[in-house]
C-alpha positions, 0 to 999 in steps of 0.5 A: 500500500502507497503511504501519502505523507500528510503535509505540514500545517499552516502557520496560520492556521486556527485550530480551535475546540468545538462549540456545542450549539443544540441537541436532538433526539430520534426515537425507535420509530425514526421520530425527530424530537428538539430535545434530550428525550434519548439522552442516555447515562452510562452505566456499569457497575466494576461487579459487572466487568469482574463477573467470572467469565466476563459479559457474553456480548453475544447472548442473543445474536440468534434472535437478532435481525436487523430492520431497514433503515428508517431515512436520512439523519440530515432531517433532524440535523437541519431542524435542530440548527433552524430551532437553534437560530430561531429560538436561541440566536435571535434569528441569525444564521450560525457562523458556519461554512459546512453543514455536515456529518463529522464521519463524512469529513473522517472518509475524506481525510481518510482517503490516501489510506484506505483507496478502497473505501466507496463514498458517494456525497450530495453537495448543497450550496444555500445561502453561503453555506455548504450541505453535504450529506452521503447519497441515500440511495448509495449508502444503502446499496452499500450496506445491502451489499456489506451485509451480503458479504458479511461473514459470521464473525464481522456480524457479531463484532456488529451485534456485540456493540449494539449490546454493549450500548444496551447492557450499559445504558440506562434512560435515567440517571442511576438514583432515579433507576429502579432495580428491575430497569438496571436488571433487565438491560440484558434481556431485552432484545437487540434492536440496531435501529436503536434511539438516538441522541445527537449534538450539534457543534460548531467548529 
């Protein structure tokens, strides 16, 4: 494989820490919410790692299918920053030139070292900004056919994450939790369309 050196940065260049501006949520039915509704709080309790044997990340996987996609994310992303100019930024654009996922930024970068990788991107200019968003007909055929060639082992890699979010997450703090809602992490059945909670930053 061909090594492209990365060139040095410019002198002048400002490097900053991202700004969170607003959040969202998206539920299992693919709702969009401008609040904190699926906002989740980690929790694992040391007993619990140190259990002999450890945490079967797999338990499960027989049952698990995997349902079809419920849309573009770009919805809520849009919704939340217009909420967030109207409500909380007296009626202003945000101080933005890309409107974007960081994950699409981390393809284009990643680019000189991993050639193989496919991606497809719509490009929007409105009103002195950039949108870009990946295709949505292009990223399900890609996962359709990452799917059928998945082997047994890259399917539980993917399944063991969607039930580690499970098994060490809860929808309320710890102390508002009752014990049947900590318990019972481990037997409910994995979803990969499982809530979401988004924040938006500025850079």
């Amino acid at each position: 494989m061909q090594v492209f050196p990365l060139i040095s940065r410019a002198k002048d260049a400002a490097i900053k820490q991202p700004v969170e501006l607003t959040s969202y949520s998206r539920n299992d039915k693919g709702e969009i919410k401008l609040d904190d509704s699926e906002l989740k709080y980690y929790y694992l309790p040391d007993s619990d790692v140190s259990t002999p044997g450890g945490i079967d990340l797999a338990s499960g996987i027989k049952e698990f299918k995997q349902s079809g996609s419920l849309g573009t994310e770009f919805e809520g992303l849009l919704l939340s920053i217009e909420d967030y100019e109207k409500n909380k930024n007296g009626g202003k654009k945000i101080d933005s030139n890309l409107i974007t996922w960081r994950g699409l930024l981390r393809k284009i970068m990643t680019l000189p070292f991993s050639r193989n990788e496919e991606l497809e991107y719509n490009i929007i200019v409105f009103d002195g900004q950039i949108m870009m968003v990946e295709d949505l007909e292009f990223s399900q055929n890609l996962k359709l056919k990452e799917e059928a060639e998945m082997d047994e082992f890259k399917r539980k890699l993917i399944y063991s994450g969607y039930k580690f979010e499970q098994i060490t997450t809860l929808s309320k703090p710890w102390a508002l939790s009752t014990r049947n809602e900590i318990e019972k992490r481990r037997k409910i059945p994995v979803k990969n369309n499982i809530p979401q909670y988004t924040t938006v930053k500025v850079h």
